[in-house]
Backbone bond lengths (Angstrom), bond angles and torsions (degrees), N, CA, C in turn:
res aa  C-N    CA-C-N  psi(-1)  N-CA   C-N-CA  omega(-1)  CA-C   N-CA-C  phi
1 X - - - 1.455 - - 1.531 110.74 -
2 X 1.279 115.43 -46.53 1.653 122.35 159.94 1.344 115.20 -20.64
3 X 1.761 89.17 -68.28 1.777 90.36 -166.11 1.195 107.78 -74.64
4 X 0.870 137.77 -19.07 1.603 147.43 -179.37 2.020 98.40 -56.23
5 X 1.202 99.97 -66.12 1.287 113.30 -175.51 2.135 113.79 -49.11
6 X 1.728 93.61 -42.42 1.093 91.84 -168.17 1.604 93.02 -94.03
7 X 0.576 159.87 -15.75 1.757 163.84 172.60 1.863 93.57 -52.85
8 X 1.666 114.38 -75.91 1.604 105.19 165.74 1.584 125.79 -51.33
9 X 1.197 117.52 -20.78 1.206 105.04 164.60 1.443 141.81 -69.70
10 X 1.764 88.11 -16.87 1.318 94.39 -159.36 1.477 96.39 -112.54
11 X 1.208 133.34 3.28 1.397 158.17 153.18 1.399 88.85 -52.93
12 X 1.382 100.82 -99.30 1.268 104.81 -159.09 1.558 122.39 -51.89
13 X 0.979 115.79 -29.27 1.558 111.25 162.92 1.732 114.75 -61.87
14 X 0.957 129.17 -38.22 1.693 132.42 164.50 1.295 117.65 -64.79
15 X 1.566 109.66 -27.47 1.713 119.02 157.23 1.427 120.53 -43.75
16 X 1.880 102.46 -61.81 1.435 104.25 -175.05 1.078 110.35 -95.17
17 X 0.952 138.71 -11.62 1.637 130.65 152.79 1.568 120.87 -52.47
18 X 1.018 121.60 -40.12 1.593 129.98 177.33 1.720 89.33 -67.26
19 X 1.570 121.28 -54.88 1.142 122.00 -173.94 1.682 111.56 -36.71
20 X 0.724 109.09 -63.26 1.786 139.28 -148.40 2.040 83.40 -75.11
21 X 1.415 105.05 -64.81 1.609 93.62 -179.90 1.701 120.85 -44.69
22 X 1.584 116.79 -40.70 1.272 129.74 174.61 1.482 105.55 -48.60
23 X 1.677 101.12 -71.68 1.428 104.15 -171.64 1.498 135.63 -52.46
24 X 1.619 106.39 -24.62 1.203 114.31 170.03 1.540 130.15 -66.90
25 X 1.966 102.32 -40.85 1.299 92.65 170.45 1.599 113.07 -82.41
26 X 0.765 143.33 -23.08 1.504 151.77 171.54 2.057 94.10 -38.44
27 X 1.505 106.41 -55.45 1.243 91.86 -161.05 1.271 119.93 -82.36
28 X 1.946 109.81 -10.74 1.587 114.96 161.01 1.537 114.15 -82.56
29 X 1.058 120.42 -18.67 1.636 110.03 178.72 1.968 101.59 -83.98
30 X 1.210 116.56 -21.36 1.579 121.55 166.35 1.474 113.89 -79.67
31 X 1.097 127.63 -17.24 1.272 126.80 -172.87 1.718 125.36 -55.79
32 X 1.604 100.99 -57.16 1.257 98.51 161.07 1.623 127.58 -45.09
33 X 1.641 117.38 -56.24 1.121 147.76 -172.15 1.643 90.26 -47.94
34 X 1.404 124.57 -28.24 1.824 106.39 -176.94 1.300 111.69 -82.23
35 X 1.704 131.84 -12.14 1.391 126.64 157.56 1.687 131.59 -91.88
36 X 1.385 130.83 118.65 1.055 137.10 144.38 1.565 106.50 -16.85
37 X 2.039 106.77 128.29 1.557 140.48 -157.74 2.478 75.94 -50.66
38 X 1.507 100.08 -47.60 1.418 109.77 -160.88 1.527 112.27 -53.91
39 X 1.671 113.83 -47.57 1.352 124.29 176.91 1.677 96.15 -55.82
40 X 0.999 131.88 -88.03 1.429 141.61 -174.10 1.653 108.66 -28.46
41 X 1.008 123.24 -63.55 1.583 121.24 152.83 1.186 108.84 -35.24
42 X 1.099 137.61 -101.53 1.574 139.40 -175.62 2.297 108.11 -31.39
43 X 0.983 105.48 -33.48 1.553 95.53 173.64 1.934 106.79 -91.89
44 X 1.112 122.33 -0.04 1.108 121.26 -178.87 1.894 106.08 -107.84
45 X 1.244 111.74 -36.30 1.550 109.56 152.73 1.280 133.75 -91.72
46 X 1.393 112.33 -5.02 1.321 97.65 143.74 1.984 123.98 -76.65
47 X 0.791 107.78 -35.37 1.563 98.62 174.17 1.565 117.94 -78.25
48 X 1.601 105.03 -13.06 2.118 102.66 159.50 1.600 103.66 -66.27
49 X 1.629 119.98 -38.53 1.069 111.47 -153.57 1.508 96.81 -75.89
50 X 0.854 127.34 -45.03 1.887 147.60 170.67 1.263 89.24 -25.28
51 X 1.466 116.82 -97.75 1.325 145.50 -139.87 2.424 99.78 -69.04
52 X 1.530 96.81 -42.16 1.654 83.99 -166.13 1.890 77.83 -103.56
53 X 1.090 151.51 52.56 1.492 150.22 174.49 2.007 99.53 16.56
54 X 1.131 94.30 62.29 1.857 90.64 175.52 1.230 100.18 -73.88
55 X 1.295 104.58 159.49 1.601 139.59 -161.56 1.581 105.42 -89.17
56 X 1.260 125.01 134.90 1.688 110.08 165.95 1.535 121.54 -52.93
57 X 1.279 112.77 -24.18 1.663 84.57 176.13 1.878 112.69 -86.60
58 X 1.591 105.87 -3.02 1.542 115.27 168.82 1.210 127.21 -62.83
59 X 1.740 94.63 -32.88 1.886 106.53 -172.59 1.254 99.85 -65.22
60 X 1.342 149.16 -70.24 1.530 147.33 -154.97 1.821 95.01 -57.76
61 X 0.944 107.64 -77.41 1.290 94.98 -178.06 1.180 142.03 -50.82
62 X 1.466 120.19 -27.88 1.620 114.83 157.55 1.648 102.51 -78.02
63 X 0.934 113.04 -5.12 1.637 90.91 174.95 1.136 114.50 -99.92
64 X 1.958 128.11 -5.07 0.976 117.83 178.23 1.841 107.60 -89.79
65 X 1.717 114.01 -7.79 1.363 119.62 -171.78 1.406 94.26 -89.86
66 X 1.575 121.93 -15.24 1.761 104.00 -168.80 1.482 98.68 -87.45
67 X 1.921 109.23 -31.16 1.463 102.12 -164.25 1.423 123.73 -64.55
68 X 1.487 103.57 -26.95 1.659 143.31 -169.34 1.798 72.54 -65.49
69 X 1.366 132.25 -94.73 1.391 144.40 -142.56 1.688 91.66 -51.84
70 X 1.168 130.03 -48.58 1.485 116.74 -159.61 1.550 98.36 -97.01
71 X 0.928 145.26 -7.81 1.588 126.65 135.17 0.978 126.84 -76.72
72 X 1.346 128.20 -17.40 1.614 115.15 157.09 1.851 101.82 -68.22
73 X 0.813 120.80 -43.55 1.923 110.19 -164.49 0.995 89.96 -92.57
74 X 1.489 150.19 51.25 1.184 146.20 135.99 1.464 101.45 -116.95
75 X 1.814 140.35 -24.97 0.849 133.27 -141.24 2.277 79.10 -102.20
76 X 1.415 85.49 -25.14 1.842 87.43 -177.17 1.712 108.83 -90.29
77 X 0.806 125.00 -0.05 1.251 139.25 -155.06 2.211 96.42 -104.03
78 X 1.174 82.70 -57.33 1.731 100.90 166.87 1.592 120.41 -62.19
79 X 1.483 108.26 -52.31 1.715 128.97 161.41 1.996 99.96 -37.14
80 X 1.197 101.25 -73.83 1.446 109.31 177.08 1.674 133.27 -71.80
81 X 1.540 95.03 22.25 1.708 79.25 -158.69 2.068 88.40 -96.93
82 X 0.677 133.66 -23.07 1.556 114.31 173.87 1.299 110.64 -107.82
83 X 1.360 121.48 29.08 1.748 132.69 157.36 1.632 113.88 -78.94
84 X 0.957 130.50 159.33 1.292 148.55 129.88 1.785 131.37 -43.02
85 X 1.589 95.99 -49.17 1.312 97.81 -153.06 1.519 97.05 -94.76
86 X 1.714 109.90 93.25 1.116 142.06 172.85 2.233 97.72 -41.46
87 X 1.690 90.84 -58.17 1.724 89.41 -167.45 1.404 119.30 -48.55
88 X 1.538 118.43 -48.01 1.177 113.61 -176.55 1.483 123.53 -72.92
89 X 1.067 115.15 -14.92 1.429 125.40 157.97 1.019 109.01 -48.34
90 X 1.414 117.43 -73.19 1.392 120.50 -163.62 1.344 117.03 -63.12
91 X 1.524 118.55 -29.07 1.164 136.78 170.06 1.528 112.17 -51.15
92 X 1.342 123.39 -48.91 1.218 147.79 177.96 1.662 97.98 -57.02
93 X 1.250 90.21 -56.30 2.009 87.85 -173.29 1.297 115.61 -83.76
94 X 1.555 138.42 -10.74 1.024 132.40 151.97 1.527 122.26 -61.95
95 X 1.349 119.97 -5.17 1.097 124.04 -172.35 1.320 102.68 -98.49
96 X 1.050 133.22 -61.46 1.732 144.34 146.46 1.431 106.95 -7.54
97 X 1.496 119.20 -66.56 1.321 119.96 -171.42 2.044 107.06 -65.65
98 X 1.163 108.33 -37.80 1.114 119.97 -155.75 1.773 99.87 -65.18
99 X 1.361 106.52 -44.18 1.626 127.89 171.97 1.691 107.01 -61.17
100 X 1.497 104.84 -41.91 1.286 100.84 176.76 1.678 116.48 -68.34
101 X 1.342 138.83 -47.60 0.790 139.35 163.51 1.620 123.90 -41.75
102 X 1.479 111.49 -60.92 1.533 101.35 164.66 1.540 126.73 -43.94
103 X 1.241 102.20 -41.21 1.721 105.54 159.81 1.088 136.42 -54.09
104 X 1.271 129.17 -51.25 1.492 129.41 135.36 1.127 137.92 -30.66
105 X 1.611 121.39 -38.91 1.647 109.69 167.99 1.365 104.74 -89.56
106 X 1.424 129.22 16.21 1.480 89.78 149.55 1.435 108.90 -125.28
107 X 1.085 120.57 28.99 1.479 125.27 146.69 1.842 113.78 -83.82
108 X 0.981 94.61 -51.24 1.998 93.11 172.82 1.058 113.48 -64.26
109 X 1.167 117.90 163.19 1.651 152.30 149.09 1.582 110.07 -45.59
110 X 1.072 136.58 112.51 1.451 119.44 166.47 1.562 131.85 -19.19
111 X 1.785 90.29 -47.09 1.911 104.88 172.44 2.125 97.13 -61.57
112 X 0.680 96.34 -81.56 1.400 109.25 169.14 1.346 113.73 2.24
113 X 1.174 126.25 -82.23 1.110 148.21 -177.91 1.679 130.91 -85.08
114 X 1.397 105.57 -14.07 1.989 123.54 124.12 1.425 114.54 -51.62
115 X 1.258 122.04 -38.87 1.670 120.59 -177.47 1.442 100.84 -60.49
116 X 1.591 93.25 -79.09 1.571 115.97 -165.93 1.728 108.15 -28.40
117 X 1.618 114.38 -45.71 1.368 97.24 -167.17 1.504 97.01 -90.88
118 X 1.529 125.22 -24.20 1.378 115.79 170.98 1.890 106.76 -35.54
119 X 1.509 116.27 -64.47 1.440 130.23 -171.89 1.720 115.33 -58.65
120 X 1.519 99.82 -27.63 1.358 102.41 178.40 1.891 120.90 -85.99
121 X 1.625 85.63 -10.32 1.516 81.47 -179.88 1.833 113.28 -104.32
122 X 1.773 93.54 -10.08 1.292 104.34 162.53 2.124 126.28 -67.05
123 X 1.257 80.21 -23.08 1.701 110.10 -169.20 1.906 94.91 -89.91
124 X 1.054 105.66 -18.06 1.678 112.42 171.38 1.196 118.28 -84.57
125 X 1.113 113.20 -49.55 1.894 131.24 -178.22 1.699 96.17 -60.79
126 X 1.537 114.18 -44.62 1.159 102.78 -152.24 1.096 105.43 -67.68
127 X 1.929 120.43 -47.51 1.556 135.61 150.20 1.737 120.80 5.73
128 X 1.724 78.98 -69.21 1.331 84.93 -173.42 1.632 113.77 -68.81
129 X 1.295 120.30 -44.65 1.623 104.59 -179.50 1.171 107.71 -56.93
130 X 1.414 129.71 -50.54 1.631 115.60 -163.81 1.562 107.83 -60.14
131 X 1.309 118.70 -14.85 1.657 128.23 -177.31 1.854 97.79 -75.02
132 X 0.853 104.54 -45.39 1.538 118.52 -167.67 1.986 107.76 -71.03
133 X 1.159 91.95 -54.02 1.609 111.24 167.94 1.394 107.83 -53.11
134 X 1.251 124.98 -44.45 1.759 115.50 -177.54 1.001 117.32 -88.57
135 X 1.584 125.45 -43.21 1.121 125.20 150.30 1.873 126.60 -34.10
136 X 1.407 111.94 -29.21 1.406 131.32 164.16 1.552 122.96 -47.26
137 X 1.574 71.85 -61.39 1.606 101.83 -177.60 1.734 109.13 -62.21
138 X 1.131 135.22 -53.50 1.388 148.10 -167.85 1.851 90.68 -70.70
139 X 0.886 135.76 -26.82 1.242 137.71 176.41 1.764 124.41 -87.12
140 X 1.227 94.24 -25.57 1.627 115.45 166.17 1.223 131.04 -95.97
141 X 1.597 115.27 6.97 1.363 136.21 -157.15 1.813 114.91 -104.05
């Protein structure tokens, strides 16, 4: 009767644990998906405007090159989402970014736009450790 008891217990605790692992990534891979291409633009130029001190006649225009970039990589992002072919995607979105960037330096300041990729490549590194760290983690588990 013991084991009986502890056998469902221990079920069901491996139940909601599997639960809880599901649900968590479910709610970071949805996370983005709860803001509008516009919200995400607007929280991503506001912290250019923060971080490189852009000018008011800078704000409209980098915000019209970020909004432009995150509805296009959502509009490819959708294109690719029950494909395989990871490369051309990415291919696709390196191209996006790549356009986006030329757009930006000639809206910035030279200083400006030394920052931005200084911060963006800081914002890469960081990527990558927390990628490295979970991947860590799933290996230490």
């Amino acid at each position: 009767m013991k084991k009986t008891i502890l056998s469902v217990t221990l079920a069901v605790f491996f139940q909601l644990a599997a639960f809880q692992t599901v649900f968590s990534q479910t709610t970071a891979n949805n996370k983005a998906k709860e803001h509008s291409p516009e919200q995400r633009a607007d929280v991503h130029v506001k912290k250019m405007t923060q971080d490189l001190s852009l000018s008011s006649d800078q704000v409209p225009k980098v915000k019209a090159i970020v909004l432009d970039k995150t509805q296009k990589m959502d509009a490819i992002k959708a294109k690719y989402a029950n494909s395989t072919d990871k490369k051309a995607m990415h291919q696709e979105m390196k191209t996006i970014h790549d356009q986006k960037e030329t757009e930006l330096k000639a809206v910035l300041t030279p200083e400006q736009y030394t920052k931005h990729v200084q911060m963006r490549e800081q914002e890469k590194q960081k990527r990558m450790q927390n990628k490295q760290d979970s991947h860590h983690e799933d290996y230490t588990k």
